[in-house]
Residue, then its C-alpha position, 0 to 999 in steps of 0.5 A: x098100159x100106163x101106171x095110172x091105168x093099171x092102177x085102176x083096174x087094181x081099184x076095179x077088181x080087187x073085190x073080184x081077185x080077193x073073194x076069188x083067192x078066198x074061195x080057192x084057198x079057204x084062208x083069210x092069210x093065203x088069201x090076202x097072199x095070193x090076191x098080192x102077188x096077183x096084183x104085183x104080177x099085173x102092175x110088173x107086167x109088161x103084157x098087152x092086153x087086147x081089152x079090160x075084158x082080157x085084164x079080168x081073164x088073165x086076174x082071174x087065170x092067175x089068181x087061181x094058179x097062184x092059189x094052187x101053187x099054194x097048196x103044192x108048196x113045201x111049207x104049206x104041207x108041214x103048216x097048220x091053219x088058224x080058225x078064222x071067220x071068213x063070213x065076216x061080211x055076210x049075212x047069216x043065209x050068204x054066210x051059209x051058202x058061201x061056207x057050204x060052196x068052200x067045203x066043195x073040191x077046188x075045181x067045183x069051187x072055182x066054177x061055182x064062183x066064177x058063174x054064180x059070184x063073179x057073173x060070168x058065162x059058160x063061155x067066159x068061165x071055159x075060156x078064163x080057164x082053159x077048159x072046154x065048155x062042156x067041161x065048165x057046164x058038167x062041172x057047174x051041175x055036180x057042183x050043184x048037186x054036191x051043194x045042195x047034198x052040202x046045204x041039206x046034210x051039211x055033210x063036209x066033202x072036202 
């Protein structure tokens, strides 16, 4: 795959990868982070890819490692976040939604996301992050359950 290529499919789904980091690490900074060195491991890759589908599979994997990396890190432990408005761009209702997926736990976030955000399947979700299908579809119903309790209560569960 040539430089002008991957360029591309940087162009292509730089939306997908940064709103992905987002919802993972709930932090604007880490975010941004996590979405470069995401992309800096694609453009430096010497990997095949068999389709642009597999591209969007293999950023979504390694956006989601790279986010939790984040949290097992050393320095990360002994860091206090800033306050930061991460709704900026949405409309009041978006904003809701989106503030109230963030509070979900880290697994329930990602399918949540994956499946409602991103438009991917049960199939692509599993498969994008190696889990049974099964599994992806018992984590989107809890998922929905926990946001909905989040959405009427505003309870945090986090």
């Amino acid at each position: 795959m040539g430089q002008e290529e991957k360029k591309t499919l940087v162009e292509k789904y730089f939306d997908m990868v940064y709103k992905l980091a987002v919802s993972q690490t709930r932090d604007l900074q880490h975010a941004e982070d996590v979405t470069n060195d995401t992309f800096l491991r694609f453009i430096e890759s010497d990997k095949r890819f068999d389709s642009e589908e597999h591209v969007k599979a293999w950023l979504i994997r390694v956006t989601i490692n790279r986010s939790k990396s984040i949290f097992l890190s050393a320095w990360y432990k002994k860091t206090v976040p800033l306050d930061e408005s991460i709704s900026e761009e949405m409309n009041e209702e978006e904003s809701d939604v989106y503030m109230s997926v963030l509070k979900l736990p880290p697994k329930y976030r990602a399918v949540i996301h994956l499946f409602y955000y991103e438009d991917l399947s049960v199939a692509e979700i599993a498969d994008t992050l190696k889990i049974k299908q099964s599994t992806v579809r018992s984590q989107l119903t809890r998922g929905r359950a926990m946001l909905k309790e989040v959405l009427k209560g505003d309870d945090e569960l986090v």
